[in-house]
C-alpha positions in Angstrom: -11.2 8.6 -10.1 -7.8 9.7 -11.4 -5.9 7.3 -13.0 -2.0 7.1 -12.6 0.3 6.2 -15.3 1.9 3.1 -13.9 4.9 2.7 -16.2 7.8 0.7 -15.2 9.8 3.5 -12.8 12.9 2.2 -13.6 12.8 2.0 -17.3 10.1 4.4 -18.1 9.5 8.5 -16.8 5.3 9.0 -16.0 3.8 11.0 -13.3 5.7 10.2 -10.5 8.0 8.0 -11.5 11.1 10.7 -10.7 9.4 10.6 -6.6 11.6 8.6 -4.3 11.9 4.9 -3.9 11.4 3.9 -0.4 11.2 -0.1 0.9 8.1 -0.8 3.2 7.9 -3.8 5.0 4.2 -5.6 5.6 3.9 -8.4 8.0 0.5 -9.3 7.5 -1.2 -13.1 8.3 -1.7 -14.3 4.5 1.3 -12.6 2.8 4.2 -10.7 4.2 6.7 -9.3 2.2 8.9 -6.4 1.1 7.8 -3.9 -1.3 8.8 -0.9 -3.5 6.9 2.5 -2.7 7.4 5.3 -4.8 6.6 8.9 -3.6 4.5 11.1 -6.0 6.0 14.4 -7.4 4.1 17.7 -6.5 0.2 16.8 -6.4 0.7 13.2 -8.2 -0.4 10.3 -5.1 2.0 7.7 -4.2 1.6 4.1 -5.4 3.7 0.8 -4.4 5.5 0.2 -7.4 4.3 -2.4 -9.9 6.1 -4.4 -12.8 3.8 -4.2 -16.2 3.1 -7.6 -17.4 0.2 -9.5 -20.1 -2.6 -8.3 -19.1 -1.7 -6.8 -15.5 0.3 -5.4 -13.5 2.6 -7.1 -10.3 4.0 -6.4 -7.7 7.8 -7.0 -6.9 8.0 -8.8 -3.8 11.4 -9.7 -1.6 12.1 -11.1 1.5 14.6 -8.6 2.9 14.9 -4.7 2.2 18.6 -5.8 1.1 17.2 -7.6 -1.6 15.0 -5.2 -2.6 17.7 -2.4 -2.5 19.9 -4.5 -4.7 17.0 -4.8 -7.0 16.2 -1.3 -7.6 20.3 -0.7 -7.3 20.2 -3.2 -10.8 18.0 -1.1 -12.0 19.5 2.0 -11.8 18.0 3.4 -8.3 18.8 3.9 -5.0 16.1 3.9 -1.6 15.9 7.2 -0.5 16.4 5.5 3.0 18.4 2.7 4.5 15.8 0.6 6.3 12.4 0.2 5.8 9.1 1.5 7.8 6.9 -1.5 8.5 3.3 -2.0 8.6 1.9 -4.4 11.2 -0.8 -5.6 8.9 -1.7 -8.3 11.5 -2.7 -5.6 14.0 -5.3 -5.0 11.6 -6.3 -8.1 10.4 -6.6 -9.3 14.2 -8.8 -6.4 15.0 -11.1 -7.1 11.7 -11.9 -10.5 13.5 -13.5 -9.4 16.2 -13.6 -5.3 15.7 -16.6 -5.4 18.2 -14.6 -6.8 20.9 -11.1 -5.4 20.1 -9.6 -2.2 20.5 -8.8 -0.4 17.4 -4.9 -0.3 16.8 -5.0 3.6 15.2 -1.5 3.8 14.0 -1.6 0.4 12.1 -4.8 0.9 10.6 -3.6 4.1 9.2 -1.1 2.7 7.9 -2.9 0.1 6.2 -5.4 2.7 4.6 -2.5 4.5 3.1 -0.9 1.9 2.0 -3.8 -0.3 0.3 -5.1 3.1 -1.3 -1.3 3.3 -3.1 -1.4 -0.6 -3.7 -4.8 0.3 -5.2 -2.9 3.0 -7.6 -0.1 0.6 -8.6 -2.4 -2.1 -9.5 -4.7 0.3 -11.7 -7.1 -1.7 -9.5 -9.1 1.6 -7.3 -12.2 -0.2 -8.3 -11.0 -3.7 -5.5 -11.5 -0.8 -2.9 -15.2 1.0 -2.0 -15.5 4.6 -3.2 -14.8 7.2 -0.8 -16.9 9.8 0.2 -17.7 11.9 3.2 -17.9 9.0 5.4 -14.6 8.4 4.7 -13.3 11.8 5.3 -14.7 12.1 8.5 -13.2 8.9 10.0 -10.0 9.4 8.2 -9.8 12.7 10.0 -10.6 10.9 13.2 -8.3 8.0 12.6 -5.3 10.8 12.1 -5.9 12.7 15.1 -6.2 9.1 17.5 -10.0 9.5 17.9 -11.4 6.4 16.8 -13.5 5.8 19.9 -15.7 8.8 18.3 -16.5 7.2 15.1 -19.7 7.1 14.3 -21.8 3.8 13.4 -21.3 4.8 9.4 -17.1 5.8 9.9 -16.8 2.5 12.1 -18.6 0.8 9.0 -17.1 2.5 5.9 -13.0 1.7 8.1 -14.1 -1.9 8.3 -15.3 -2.6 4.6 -12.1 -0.5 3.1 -9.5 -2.1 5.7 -11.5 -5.7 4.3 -11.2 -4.9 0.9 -7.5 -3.7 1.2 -6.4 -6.8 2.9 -8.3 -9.1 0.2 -6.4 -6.8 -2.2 -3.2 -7.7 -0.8 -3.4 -11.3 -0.4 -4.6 -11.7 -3.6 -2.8 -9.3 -5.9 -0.5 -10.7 -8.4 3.3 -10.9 -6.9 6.4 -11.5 -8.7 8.8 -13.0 -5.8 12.4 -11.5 -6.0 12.1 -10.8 -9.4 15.3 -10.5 -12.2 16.6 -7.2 -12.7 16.7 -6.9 -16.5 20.4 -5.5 -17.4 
C-alpha cells in the first residue's frame, strides 16, 4: 500500500498537491454533498482533498460547486473546470439493496469505485476498503468495458463488498460543512 502525503493543498506542496482542483458532486441516500478532487501529478493517484485536523483528516463539504469554488478561490486556487461531474451514488446504493434483482448501473458504479478509492487516499483510511487483488482487476476491467453481466461469482462478490465498504466510508467520514477559508 502506498501511502500519499495528504498535506493541506492549499497551504502546503506534497505529491500531488500542484494536480488540478476539480469539484465533484455526490448525491448519494445518507450524505450528498460537494467536494474538492485533486488530480495527481505524473504517477501520483488522485485523492478528494482533505483538511488536516487532531487526530484526522476531513473532508470539506459545500452545498453548491459555487461555494466550493469560492472556497478554494480564498485559498488561493482556481477549479480547473466550471461545473462539476456528478456521481449518482444512489444508483449504487439502490442496486447494493437488492444486487440480485437489479441491474447493475455500470457507469455509476465506476464512478463510485474511483471515487471511494481517492476518498480512501485523502482520508489516509485504504485500510476502511478490502485489499485488491486479481479479483478486483478482472472485474474492474469488465466494469470499464460495460461487461458486467460477465462477472464471475468472485468479481460480482469482491464489486459488492468494495462498493459497501466505500459507501460506509462516505457516510461516515469526518466532514467539515462549508468550512472558513483561513486568510
Amino acid at each position: 500500500m502506498t501511502t500519499i502525503e495528504t498535506t493541506d493543498p492549499f497551504t502546503a506542496a506534497g505529491p500531488g498537491d500542484d494536480g488540478s482542483l476539480y469539484a465533484y458532486r455526490v448525491r448519494g441516500t445518507g450524505r450528498s454533498a460537494v467536494v474538492l478532487w485533486i488530480g495527481g501529478e505524473g504517477d501520483e493517484p488522485d485523492r478528494v482533498v482533505t483538511l488536516p485536523d487532531t487526530g484526522r483528516r476531513q473532508v470539506p463539504v459545500f452545498v453548491t460547486v459555487r461555494q466550493a469554488r469560492a472556497y478554494a478561490s480564498r485559498r488561493g486556487r482556481t477549479l480547473a473546470t466550471p461545473d462539476a461531474n456528478t456521481l449518482e451514488l444512489v444508483h449504487v446504493q439502490r442496486w447494493l439493496d437488492d444486487p440480485v434483482r437489479r441491474r447493475v448501473p455500470p457507469g455509476a458504479v465506476l464512478g463510485a469505485w474511483n471515487f471511494f478509492e481517492d476518498l480512501a487516499r485523502g482520508l489516509d483510511a485504504e485500510h476502511r476498503l478490502p485489499r485488491q487483488g486479481a479479483v478486483h482487476d478482472g472485474a474492474y476491467e469488465k466494469l470499464f468495458g460495460s461487461e458486467c453481466a460477465a462477472w464471475t461469482p468472485d468479481e460480482r462478490r469482491a464489486v459488492i463488498e468494495l462498493l459497501t465498504a466505500g459507501v460506509e466510508l462516505w457516510d461516515s467520514c469526518p466532514v467539515v460543512v462549508r468550512p472558513r477559508s483561513r486568510g
